[in-house]
C-alpha positions as CSV (number, residue, x, y, z in Angstrom):
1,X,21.9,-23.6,35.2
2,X,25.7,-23.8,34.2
3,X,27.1,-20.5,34.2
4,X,27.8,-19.5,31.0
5,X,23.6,-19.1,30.8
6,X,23.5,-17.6,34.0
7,X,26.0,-15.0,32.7
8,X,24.1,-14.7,29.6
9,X,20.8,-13.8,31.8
10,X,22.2,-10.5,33.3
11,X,22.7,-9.0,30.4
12,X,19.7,-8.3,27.5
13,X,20.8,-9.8,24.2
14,X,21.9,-7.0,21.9
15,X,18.6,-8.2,19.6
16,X,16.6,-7.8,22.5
17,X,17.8,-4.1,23.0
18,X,17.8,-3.5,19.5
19,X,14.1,-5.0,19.2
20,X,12.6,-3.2,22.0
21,X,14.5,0.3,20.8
22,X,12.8,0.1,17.4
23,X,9.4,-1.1,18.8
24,X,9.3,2.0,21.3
25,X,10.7,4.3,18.1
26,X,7.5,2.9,16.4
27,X,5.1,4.0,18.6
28,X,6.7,7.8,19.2
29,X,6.3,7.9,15.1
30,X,3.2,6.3,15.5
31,X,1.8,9.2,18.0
32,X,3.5,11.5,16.3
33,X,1.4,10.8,13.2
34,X,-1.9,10.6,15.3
35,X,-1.0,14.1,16.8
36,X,-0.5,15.6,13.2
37,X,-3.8,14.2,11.7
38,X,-5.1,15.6,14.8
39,X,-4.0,18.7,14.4
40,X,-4.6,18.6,10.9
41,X,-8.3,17.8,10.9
42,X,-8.7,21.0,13.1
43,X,-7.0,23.5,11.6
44,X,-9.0,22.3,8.3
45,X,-12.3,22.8,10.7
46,X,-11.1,26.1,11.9
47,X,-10.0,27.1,7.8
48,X,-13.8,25.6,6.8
49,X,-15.4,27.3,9.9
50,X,-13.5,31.2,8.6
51,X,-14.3,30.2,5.2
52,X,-18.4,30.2,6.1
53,X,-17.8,33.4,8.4
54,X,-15.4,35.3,6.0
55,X,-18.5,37.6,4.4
56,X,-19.3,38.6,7.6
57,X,-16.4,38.9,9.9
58,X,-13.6,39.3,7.2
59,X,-10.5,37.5,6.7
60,X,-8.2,36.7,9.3
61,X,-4.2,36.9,9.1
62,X,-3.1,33.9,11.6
């Protein structure tokens, strides 16, 4: 290869930095969603599960 390519090859192209940073920013949103759904379905199990148990245990304050 002449060596204005070979030069070009140590270095990532700016669009290939660029591409990778918001494809790995994708997926910490995308987990990030998944993880609040997630936590999200439970808490609306635990809120069902007091609602069903709130004559007989009371209400609790957390």
């Amino acid at each position: 290869l002449p060596a204005e390519y070979a030069e070009k090859a140590q270095v990532p192209n700016i669009e290939i930095i660029f591409t990778a940073a918001i494809a790995f920013l994708w997926v910490l949103i995308y987990k990030a969603i998944k993880k609040i759904n997630e936590i999200e379905k439970r808490l609306d199990e635990k809120i069902n599960t007091d609602n069903s148990k709130l004559g007989e245990s009371g209400s609790n304050s957390s």
